[in-house]
C-alpha positions in Angstrom: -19.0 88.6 -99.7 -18.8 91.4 -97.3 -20.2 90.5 -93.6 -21.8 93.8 -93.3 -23.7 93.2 -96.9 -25.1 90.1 -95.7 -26.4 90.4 -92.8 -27.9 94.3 -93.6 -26.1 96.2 -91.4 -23.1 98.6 -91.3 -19.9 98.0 -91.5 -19.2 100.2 -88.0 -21.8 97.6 -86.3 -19.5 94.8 -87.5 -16.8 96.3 -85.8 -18.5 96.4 -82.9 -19.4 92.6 -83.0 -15.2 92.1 -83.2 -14.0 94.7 -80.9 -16.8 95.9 -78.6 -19.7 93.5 -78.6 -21.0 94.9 -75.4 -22.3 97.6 -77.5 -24.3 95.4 -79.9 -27.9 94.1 -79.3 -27.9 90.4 -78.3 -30.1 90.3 -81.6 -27.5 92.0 -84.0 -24.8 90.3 -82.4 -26.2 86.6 -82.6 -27.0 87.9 -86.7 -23.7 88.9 -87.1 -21.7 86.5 -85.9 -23.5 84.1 -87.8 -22.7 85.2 -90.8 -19.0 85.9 -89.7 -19.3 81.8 -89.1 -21.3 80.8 -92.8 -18.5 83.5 -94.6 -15.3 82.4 -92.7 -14.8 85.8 -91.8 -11.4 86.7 -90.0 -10.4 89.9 -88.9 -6.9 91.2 -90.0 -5.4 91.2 -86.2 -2.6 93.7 -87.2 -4.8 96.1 -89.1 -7.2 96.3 -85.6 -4.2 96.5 -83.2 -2.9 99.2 -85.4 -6.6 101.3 -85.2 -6.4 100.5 -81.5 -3.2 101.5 -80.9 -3.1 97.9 -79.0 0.5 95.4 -79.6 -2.1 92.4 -78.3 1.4 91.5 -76.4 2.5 91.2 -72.9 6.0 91.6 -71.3 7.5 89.1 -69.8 10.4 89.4 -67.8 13.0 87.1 -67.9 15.3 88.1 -65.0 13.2 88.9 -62.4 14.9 87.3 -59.7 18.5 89.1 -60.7 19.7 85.5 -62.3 20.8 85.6 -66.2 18.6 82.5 -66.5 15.1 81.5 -66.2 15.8 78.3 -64.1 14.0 74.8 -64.8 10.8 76.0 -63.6 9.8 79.3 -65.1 11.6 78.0 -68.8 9.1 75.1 -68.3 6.5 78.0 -67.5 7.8 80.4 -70.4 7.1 77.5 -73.1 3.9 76.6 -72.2 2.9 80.0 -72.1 3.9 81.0 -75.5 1.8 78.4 -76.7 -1.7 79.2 -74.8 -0.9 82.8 -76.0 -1.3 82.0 -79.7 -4.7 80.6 -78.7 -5.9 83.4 -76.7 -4.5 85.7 -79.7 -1.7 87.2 -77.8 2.6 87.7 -78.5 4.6 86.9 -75.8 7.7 90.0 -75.6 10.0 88.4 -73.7 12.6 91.1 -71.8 15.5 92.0 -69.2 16.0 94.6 -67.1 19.3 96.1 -65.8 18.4 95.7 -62.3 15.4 93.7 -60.6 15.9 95.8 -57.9 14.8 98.7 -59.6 13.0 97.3 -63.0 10.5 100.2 -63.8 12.7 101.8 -66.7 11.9 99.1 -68.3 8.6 98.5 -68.3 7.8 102.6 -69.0 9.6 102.1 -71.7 7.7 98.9 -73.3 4.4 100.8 -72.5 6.0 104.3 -74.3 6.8 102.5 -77.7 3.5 100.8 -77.7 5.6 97.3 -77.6 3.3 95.9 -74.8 -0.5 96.2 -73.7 0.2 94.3 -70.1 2.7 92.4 -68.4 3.0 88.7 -67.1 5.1 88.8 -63.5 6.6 86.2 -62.2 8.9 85.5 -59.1 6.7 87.7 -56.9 8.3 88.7 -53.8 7.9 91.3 -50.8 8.6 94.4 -51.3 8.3 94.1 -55.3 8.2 97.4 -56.6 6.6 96.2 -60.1 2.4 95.6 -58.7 2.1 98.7 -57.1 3.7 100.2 -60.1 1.9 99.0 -62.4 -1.6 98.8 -60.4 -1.0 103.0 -59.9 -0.5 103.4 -63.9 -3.5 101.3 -64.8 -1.5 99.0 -66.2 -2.9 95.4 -67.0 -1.1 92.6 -65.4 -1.7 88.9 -64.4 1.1 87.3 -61.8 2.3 83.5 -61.6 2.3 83.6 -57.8 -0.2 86.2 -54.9 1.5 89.6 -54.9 2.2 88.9 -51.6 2.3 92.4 -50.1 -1.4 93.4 -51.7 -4.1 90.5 -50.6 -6.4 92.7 -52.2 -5.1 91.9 -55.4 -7.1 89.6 -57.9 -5.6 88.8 -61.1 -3.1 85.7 -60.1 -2.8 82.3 -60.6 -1.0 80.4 -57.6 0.0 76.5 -57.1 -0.7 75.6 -54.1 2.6 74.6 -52.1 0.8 74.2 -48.7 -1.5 71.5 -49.9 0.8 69.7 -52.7 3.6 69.4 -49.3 1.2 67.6 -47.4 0.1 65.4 -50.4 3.7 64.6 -50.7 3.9 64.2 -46.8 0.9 61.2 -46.7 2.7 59.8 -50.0 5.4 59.0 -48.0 3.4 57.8 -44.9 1.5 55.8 -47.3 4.8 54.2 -48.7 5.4 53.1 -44.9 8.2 55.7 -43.7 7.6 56.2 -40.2 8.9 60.2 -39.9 9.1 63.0 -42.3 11.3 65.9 -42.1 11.4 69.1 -44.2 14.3 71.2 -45.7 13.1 74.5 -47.4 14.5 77.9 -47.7 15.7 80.3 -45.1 12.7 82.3 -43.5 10.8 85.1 -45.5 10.0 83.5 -48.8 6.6 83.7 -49.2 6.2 80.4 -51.3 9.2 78.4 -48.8 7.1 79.4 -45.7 3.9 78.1 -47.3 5.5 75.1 -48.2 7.0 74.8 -44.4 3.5 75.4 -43.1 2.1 72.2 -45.4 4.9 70.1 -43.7 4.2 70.8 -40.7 0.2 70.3 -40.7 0.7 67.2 -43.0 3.7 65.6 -40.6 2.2 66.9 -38.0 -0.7 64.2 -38.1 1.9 61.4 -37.4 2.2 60.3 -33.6 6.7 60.4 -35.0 6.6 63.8 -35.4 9.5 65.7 -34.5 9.2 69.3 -35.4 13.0 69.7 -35.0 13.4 67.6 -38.3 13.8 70.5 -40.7 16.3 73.0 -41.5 16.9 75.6 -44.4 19.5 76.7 -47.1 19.3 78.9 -50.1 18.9 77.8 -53.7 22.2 75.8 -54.0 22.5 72.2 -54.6 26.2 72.4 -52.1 24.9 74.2 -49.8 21.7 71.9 -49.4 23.6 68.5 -49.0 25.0 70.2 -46.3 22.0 71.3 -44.6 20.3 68.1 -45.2 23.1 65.3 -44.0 22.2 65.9 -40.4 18.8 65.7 -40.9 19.0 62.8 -43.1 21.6 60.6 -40.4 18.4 61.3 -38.2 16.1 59.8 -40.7 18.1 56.7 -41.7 16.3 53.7 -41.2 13.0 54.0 -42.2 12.7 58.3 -42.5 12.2 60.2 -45.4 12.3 63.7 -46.3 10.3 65.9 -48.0 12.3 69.5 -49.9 10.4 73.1 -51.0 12.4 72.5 -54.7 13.7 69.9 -56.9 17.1 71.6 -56.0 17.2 71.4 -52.2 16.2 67.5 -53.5 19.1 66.7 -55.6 21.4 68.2 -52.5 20.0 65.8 -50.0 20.4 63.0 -52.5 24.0 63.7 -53.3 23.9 64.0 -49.0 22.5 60.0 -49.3 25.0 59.4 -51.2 27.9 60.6 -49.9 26.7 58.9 -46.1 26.0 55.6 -47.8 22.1 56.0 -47.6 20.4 54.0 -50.1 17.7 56.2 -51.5 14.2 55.2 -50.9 14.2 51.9 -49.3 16.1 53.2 -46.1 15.4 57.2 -46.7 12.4 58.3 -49.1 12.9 61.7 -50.5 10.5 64.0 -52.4 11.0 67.4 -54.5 8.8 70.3 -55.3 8.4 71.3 -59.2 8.9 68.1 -61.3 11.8 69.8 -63.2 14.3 67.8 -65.5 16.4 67.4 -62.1 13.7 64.9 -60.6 13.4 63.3 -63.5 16.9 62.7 -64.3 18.1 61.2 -61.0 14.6 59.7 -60.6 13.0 61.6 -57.5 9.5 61.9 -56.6 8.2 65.3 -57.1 5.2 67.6 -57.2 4.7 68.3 -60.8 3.0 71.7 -61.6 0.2 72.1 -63.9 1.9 74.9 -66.0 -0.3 74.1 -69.0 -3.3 74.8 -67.0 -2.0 77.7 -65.4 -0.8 79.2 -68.1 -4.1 79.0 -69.4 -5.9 80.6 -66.4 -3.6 83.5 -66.0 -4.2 84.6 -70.0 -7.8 84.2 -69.3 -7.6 86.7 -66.3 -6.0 88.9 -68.5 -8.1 88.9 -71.1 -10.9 89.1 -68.6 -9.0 92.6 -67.2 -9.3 93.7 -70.8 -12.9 93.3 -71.6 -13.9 94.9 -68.6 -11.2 97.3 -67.6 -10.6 95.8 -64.1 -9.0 92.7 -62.6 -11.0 89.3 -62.5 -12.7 89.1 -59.1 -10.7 86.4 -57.7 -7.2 84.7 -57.7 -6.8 80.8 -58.8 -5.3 78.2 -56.8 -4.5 75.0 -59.2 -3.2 71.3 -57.4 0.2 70.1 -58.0 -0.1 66.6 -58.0 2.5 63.9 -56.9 4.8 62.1 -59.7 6.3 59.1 -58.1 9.8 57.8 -59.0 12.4 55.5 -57.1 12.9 57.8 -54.6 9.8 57.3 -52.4 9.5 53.5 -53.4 10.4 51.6 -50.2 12.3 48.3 -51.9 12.3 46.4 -48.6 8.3 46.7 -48.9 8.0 44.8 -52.1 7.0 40.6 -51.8 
């Protein structure tokens, strides 16, 4: 039975019920959708995107950091994702661009052929030319991480590194290690020097504390065992360390290895992200809720839509502390 029949109105107010319900009395509306419930009504989703001009899709980048892979992290991110967007009745239009330097080609074009509606960013950075972009084109978009050059921007969904470090930190305190030291990246990432910061007000609270127990090194699993042995001939004995990534962790523990330091009961050593890597060679890690956030960052969007503007506020979600042999002190046990 038509909807419009049934409850007595027109067929142009139903379409306001699906697609602008702002415009409806609260009266109509509550009629309506009623008997869109008793009739099982469901819109045709292409038919309306087609009258809208509207792809109900959003771009997603898949090389934003210049890498021709996603890394642990973000594929973990990607997945869940795709599956809260079926829920929240969006495509996910995954993408590349020939340079992240200079993506904007890209995403003109996505707009031009009427692929995309909005965008999902991730690997935020400063000086990222995409935000400003798309904030001066009008373009909806909802970012995995602050845009860290705009404060002023709302429509984000953050984890926050500075208080999962320092839940990590008094894991291993409560565990017994004595000191904690810290390797992150070099200077100027916006997420490593939040996670830096956490250390050091977490460690910080112990009467051991030794600022001069951190040091840095880029992504690499080489090039962090190398950083870290220092630090971790410092720590043996009772130490532990604490890493901005699952990747600096698996450097420092092929560093215990290689020096003959059992991990966990003479060093304890914790990751960032939870990826396969922790899991694998069994270190404790701060595990990300990407279910969650995936979740909250369509829900911004969709918020962006209904209204024409960005939510008015960003989200900051827990990571919480997965423990695994790594931060289990043997020597401890009765």
């Amino acid at each position: 039975m038509d909807v419009a029949l049934a409850a007595g109105v027109s067929r142009q107010t139903v379409s306001n019920v699906i697609n602008n319900p702002h415009r409806v009395a609260p009266q109509t509306l509550a009629l309506v959708a009623r008997e869109i419930e008793r009739l099982g009504f469901k819109p045709n989703r292409a038919a309306q995107s087609l009258r809208r001009r509207k792809a109900d899709a959003l771009g997603f980048q898949v090389n934003a950091v210049g890498e021709r892979r996603l890394g642990n992290i973000l594929d973990a991110f990607l997945v869940e994702l795709t599956v809260s967007a079926r829920r929240h009745d969006f495509h996910i239009v995954t993408f590349a661009v020939d340079s992240h330097e200079d993506p904007i080609a890209e995403y003109e074009h996505l707009l031009a052929v009427q692929m995309v509606d909005g965008f999902v960013l991730t690997s935020t950075r400063h000086a990222d030319p995409r935000p400003g972009w798309l904030l001066a084109n009008g373009v909806p978009f909802v970012s995995f991480g602050r845009v860290w050059d705009d404060p002023s921007f709302t429509s984000w969904v953050d984890v926050d590194g500075f208080s999962g470090v320092g839940a990590g930190v008094r894991h291993l305190f409560a565990q017994g290690y004595d000191r904690v030291g810290f390797l992150g990246w070099p200077e100027g990432s916006p997420v490593g020097d939040d996670r830096r910061a956490g250390w050091l007000a977490a460690a910080g609270e112990s009467a051991a504390f030794d600022a001069g127990l951190q040091a840095s090194s880029p992504q690499d699993v080489h090039a962090a065992a190398a950083a870290a042995a220092p630090l971790l001939e410092s720590l043996r004995g009772g130490g532990a360390l604490i890493c901005a990534s699952d990747t600096l962790a698996l450097g420092a523990w092929t560093a215990l290895r290689d020096l003959g330091i059992a991990v966990g009961s003479d060093v304890g050593l914790v990751g960032f992200d939870d990826t396969d890597v922790a899991e694998s060679f069994a270190i404790t890690s701060l595990r990300q809720p990407l279910a969650d956030i995936a979740d909250s960052m369509l829900d911004l969007i969709a918020h962006h839509g209904r209204h024409g503007s960005p939510a008015p506020g960003g989200q900051v979600l827990q990571p919480i502390v997965v423990q695994r042999a790594s931060s289990t002190r043997k020597s401890r046990k009765r």
